[in-house]
TORPA-4810 file (N, C-alpha, C, O; in nm, 3 decimals):
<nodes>
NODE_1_-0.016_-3.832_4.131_0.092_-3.893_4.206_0.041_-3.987_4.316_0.120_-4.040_4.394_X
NODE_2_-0.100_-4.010_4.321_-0.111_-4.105_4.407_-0.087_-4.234_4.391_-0.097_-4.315_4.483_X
NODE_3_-0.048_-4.268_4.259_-0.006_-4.426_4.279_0.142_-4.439_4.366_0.169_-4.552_4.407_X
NODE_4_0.220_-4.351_4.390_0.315_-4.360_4.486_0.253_-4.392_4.601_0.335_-4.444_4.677_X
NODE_5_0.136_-4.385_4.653_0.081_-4.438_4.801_-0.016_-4.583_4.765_-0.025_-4.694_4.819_X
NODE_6_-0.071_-4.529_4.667_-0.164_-4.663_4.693_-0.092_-4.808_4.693_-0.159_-4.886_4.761_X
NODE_7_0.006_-4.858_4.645_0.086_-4.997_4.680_0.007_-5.086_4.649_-0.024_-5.174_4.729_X
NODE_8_-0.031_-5.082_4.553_-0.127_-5.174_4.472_-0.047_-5.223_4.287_0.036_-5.154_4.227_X
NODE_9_-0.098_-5.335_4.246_-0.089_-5.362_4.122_-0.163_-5.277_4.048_-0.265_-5.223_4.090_X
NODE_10_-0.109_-5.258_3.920_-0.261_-5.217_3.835_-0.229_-5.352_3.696_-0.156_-5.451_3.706_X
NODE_11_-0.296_-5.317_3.598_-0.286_-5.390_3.501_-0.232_-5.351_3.394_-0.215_-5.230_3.387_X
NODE_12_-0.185_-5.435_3.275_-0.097_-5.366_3.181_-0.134_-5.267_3.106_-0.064_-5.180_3.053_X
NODE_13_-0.327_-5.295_3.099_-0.408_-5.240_3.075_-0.404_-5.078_3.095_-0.390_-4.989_3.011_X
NODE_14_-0.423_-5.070_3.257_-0.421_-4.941_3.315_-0.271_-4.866_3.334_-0.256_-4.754_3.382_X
NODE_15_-0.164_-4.954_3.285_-0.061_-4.881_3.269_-0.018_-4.823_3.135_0.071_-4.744_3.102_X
NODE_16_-0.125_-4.898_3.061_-0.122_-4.856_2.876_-0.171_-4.712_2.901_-0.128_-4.598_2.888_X
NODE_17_-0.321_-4.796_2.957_-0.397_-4.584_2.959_-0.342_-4.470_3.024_-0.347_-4.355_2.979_X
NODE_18_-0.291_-4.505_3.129_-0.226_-4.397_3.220_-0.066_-4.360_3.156_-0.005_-4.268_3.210_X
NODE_19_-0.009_-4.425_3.057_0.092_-4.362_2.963_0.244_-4.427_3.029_0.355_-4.380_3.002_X
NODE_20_0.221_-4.541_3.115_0.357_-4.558_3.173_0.404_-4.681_3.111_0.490_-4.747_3.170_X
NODE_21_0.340_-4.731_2.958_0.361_-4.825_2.899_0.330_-4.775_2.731_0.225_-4.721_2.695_X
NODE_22_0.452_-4.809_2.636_0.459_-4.779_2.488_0.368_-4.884_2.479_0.255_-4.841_2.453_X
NODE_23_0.373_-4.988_2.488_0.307_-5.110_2.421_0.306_-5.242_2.496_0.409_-5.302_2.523_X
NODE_24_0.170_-5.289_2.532_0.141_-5.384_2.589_0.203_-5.554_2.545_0.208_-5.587_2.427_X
NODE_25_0.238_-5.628_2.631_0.272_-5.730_2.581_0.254_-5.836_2.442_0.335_-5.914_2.394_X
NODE_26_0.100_-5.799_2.398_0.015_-5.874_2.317_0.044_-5.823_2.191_0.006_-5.872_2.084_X
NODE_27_0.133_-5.694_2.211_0.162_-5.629_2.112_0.332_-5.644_2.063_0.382_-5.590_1.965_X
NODE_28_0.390_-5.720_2.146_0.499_-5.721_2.080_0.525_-5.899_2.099_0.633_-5.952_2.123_X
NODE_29_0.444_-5.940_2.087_0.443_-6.129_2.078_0.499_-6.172_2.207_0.598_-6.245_2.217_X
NODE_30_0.419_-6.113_2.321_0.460_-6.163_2.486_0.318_-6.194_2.490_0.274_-6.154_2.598_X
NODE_31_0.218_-6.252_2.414_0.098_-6.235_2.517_0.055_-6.403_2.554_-0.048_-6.448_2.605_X
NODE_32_0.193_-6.482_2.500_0.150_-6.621_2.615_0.152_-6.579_2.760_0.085_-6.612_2.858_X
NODE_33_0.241_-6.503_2.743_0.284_-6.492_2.947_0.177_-6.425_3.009_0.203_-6.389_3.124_X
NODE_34_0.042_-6.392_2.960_-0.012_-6.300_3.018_-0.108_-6.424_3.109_-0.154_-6.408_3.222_X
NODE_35_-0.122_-6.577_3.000_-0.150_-6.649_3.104_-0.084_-6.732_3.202_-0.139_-6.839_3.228_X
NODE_36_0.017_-6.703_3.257_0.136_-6.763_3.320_0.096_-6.702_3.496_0.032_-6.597_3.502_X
NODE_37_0.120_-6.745_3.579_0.133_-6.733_3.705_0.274_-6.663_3.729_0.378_-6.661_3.663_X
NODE_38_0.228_-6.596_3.871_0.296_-6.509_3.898_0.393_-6.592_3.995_0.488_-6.522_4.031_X
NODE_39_0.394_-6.724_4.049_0.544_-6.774_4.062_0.614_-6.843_3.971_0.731_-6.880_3.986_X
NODE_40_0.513_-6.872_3.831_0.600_-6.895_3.736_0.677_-6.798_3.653_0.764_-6.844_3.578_X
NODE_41_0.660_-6.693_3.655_0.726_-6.549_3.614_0.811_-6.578_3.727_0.924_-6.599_3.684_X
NODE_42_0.806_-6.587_3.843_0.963_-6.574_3.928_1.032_-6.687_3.914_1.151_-6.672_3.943_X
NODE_43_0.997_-6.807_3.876_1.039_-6.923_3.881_1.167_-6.965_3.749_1.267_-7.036_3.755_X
NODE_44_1.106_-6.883_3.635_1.140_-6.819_3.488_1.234_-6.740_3.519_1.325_-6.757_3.438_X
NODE_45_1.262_-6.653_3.602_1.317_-6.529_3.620_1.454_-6.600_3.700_1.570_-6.592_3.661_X
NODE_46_1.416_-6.657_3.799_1.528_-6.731_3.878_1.613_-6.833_3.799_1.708_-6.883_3.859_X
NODE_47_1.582_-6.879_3.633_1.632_-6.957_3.618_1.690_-6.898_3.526_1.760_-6.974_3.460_X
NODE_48_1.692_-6.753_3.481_1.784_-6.710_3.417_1.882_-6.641_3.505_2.003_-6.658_3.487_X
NODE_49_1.840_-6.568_3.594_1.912_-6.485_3.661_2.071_-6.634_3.713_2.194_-6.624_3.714_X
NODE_50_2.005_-6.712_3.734_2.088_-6.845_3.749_2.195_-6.840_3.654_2.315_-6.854_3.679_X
NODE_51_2.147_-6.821_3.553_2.234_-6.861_3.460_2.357_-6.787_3.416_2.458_-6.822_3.354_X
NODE_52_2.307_-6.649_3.479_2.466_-6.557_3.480_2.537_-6.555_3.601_2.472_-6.593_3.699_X
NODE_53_2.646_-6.523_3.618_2.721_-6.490_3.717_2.672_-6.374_3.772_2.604_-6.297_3.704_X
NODE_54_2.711_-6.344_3.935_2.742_-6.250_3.947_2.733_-6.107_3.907_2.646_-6.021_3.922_X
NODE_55_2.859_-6.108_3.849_2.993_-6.053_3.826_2.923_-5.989_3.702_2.917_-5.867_3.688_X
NODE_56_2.869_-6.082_3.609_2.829_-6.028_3.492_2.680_-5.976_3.501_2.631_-5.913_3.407_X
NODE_57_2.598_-6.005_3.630_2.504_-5.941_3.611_2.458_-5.784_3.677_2.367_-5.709_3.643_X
NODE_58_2.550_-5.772_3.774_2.628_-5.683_3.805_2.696_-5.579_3.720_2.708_-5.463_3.759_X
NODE_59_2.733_-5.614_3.622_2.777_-5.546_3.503_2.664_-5.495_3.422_2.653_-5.376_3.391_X
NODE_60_2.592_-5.578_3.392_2.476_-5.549_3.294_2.380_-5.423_3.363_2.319_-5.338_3.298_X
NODE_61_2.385_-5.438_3.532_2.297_-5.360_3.561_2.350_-5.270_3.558_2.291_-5.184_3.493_X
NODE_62_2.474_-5.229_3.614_2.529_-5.065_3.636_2.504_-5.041_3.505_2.410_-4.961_3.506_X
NODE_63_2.549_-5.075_3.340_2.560_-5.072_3.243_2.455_-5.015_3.172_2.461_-4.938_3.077_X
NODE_64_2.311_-5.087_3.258_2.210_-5.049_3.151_2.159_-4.917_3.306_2.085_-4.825_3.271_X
NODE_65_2.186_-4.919_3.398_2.174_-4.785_3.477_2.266_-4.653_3.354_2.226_-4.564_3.278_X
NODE_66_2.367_-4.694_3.383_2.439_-4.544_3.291_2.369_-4.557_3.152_2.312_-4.449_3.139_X
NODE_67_2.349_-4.612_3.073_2.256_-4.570_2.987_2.151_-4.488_3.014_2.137_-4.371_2.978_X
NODE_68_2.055_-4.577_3.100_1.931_-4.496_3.142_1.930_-4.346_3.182_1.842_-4.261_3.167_X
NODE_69_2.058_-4.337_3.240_2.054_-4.199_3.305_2.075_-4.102_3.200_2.028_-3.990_3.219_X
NODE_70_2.150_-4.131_3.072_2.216_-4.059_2.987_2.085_-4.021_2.929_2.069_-3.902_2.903_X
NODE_71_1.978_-4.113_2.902_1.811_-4.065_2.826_1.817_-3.986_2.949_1.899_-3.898_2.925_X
NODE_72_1.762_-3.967_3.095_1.692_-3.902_3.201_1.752_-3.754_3.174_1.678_-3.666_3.219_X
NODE_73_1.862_-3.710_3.117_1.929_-3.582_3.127_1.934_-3.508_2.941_2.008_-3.412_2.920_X
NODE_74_1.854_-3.563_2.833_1.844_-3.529_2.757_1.677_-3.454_2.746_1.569_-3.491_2.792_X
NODE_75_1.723_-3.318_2.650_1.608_-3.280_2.618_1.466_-3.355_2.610_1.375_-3.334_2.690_X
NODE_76_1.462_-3.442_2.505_1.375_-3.544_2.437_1.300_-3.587_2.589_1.183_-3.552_2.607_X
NODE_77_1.354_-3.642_2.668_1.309_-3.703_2.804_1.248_-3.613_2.886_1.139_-3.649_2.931_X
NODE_78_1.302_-3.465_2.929_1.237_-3.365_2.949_1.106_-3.323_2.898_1.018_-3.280_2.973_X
NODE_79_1.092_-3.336_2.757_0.996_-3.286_2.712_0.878_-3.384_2.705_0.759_-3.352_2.696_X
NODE_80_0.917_-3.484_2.710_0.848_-3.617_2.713_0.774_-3.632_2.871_0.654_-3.657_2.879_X
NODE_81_0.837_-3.619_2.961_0.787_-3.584_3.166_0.714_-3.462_3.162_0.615_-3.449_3.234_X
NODE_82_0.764_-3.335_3.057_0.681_-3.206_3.066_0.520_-3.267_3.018_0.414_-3.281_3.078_X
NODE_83_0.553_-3.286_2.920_0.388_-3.340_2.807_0.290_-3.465_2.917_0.168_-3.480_2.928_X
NODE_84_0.402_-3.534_2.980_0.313_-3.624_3.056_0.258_-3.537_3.176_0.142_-3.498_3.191_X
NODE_85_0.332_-3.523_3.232_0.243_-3.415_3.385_0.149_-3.353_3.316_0.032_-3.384_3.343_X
NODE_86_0.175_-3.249_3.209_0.079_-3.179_3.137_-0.053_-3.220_3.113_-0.162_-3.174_3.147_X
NODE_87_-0.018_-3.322_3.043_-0.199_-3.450_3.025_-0.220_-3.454_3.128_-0.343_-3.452_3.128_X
NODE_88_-0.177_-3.461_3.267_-0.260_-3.540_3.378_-0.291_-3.456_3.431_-0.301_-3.491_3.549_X
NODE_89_-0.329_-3.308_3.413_-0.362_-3.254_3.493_-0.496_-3.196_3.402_-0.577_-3.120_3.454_X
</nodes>
């Protein structure tokens, strides 16, 4: 649990190994962006977020929140957080 303090980046790399990533970018045909700058990722990001309203993106988020939560309270997800703590120790 110390990456909750350290406030550092890691890499997609070290988030592959450490289990907080199914599959690295290169693996699902994202791996132009891996040479992209990091205000062009916000720059990219701002010009979609642009492109919705509001109103509708607002929607999308509560939307894909109640989803998310509905995985966080199923077995499968449980057992999946049990098995991970488990490895790391």
């Amino acid at each position: 649990m110390n990456w909750l303090f350290r406030s550092e980046m890691i890499s997609s790399e070290e988030a592959f190994r450490i289990g907080w990533l199914q599959k690295r970018s290169e693996e699902v045909g994202f791996s132009f962006l891996k040479e992209k700058s990091p205000e062009q990722h916000r720059f990219w990001k701002s010009q979609l977020l642009g492109q919705m309203n509001e109103t509708d993106l607002y929607r999308r988020m509560v939307e894909e929140s109640r989803e998310a939560a509905k995985l966080w309270e199923s077995d499968a997800h449980k057992e999946a957080v049990y098995s991970f703590l488990k490895k790391k120790r």
